[in-house]
C-alpha positions as a LaTeX table, in Angstrom:
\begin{tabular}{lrrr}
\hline
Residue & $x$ (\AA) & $y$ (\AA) & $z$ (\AA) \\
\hline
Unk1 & $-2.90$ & 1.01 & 8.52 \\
Unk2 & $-1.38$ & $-2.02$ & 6.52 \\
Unk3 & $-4.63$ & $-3.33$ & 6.07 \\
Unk4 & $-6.68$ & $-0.17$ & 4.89 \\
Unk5 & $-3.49$ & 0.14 & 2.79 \\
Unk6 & $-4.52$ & $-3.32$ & 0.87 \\
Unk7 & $-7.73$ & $-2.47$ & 1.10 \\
Unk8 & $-7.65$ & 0.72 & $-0.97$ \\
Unk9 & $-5.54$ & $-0.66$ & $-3.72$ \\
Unk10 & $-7.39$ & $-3.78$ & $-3.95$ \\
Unk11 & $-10.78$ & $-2.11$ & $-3.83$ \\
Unk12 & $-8.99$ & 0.31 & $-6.47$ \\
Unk13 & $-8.00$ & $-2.77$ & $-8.94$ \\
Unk14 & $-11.49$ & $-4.88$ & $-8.30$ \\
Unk15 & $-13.24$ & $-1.39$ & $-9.11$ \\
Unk16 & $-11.52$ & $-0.95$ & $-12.36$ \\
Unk17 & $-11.84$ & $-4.30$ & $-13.26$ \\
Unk18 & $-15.43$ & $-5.79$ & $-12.28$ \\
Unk19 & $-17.13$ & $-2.05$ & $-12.72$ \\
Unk20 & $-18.32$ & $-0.56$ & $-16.01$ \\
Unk21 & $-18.43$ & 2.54 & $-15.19$ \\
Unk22 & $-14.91$ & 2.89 & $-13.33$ \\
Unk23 & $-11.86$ & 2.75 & $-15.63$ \\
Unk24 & $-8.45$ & 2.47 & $-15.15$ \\
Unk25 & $-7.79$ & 6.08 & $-15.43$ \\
Unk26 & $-10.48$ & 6.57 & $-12.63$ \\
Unk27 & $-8.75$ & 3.79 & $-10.04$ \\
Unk28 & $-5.59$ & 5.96 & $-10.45$ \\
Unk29 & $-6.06$ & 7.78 & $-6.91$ \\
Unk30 & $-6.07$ & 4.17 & $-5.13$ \\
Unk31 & $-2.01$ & 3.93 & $-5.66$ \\
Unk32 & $-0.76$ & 7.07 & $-4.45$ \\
Unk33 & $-3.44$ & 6.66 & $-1.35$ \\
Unk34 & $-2.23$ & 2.91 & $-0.87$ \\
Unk35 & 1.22 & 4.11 & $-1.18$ \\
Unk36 & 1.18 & 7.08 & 1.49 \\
Unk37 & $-0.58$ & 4.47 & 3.86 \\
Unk38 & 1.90 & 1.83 & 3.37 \\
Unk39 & 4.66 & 4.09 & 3.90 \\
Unk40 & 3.07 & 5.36 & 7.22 \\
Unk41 & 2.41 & 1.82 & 8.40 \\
Unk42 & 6.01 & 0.89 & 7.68 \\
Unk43 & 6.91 & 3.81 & 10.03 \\
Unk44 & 4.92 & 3.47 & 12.78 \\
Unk45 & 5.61 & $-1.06$ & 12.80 \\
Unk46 & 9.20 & 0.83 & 12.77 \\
Unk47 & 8.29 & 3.25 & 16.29 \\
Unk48 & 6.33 & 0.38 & 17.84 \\
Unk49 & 9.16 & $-2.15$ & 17.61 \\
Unk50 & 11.61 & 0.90 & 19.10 \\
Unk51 & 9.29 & 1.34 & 21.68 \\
Unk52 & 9.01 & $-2.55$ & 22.66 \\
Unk53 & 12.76 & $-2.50$ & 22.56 \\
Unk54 & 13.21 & 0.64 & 24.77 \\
Unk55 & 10.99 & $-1.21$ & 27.42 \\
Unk56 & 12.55 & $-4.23$ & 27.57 \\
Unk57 & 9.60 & $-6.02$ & 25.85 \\
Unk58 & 7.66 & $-4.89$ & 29.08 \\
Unk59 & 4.72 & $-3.51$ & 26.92 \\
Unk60 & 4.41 & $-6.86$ & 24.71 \\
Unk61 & 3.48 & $-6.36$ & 21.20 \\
Unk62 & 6.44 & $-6.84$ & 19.18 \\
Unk63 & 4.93 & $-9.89$ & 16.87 \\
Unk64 & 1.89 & $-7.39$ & 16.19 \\
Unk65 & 4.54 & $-4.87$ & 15.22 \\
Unk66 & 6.68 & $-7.44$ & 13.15 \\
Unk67 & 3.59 & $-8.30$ & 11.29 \\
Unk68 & 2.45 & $-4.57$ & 10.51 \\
Unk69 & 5.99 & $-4.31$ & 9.19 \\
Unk70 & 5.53 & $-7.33$ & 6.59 \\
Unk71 & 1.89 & $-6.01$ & 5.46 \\
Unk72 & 2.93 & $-2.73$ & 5.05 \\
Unk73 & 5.90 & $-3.34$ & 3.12 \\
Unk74 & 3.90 & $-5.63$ & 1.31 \\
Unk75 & 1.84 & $-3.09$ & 0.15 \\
Unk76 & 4.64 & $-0.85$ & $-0.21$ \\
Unk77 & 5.68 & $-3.32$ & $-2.70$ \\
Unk78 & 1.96 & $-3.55$ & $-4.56$ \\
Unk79 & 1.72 & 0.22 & $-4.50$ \\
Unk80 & 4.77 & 0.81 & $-6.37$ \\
Unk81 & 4.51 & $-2.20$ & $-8.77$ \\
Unk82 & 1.14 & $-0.22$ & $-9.46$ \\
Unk83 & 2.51 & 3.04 & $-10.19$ \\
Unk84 & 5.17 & 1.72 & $-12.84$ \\
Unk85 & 2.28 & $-0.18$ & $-14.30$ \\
Unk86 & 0.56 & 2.71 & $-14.58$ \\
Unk87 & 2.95 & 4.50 & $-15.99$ \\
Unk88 & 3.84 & 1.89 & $-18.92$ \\
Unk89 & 0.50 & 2.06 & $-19.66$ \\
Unk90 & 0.45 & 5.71 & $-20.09$ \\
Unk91 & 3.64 & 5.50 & $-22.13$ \\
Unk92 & 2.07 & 2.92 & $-24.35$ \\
Unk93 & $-1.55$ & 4.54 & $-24.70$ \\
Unk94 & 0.63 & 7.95 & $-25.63$ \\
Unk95 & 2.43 & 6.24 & $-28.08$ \\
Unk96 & $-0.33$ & 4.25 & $-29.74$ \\
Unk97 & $-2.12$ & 7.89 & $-30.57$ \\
\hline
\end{tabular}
């Protein structure tokens, strides 16, 4: 879920930015998409690494959970540094008018 989670607000920024006929104001759906998945991988890293505790490390896959952790809070990170700069830039195109 990390990954789609980059995905969609990469795919969201290279579409505004390489595309003609996507704008900024059309990308705007990628961060609060990227944002909800982020937050969802952060939780479930979070359950995984519970569960790996609660059996002892008998399942395995705590470095897979560690690194879903990092990735989603990486794009955690991205999504929210995207939504304030979207919103300075709606201050600012407001205030230009």
């Amino acid at each position: 879920m990390a990954l789609a989670a980059l995905a969609v607000l990469g795919g969201g920024l290279a579409a505004a930015h390489y595309s003609g006929a996507v704008g900024l104001y059309q990308a705007i759906p990628a961060v609060p998409i990227g944002f909800l998945l982020a937050f969802f991988s952060v939780r479930l890293a979070r359950r995984a690494r519970l569960e790996h505790d609660r059996s002892l490390g008998r399942i395995g896959g705590r470095r897979l959970a560690t690194a879903a952790r990092i990735l989603g809070g990486f794009a955690l990170l991205l999504a929210i540094t995207g939504a304030l700069a979207l919103g300075v830039f709606a201050v600012l195109t407001l205030a230009s008018r």
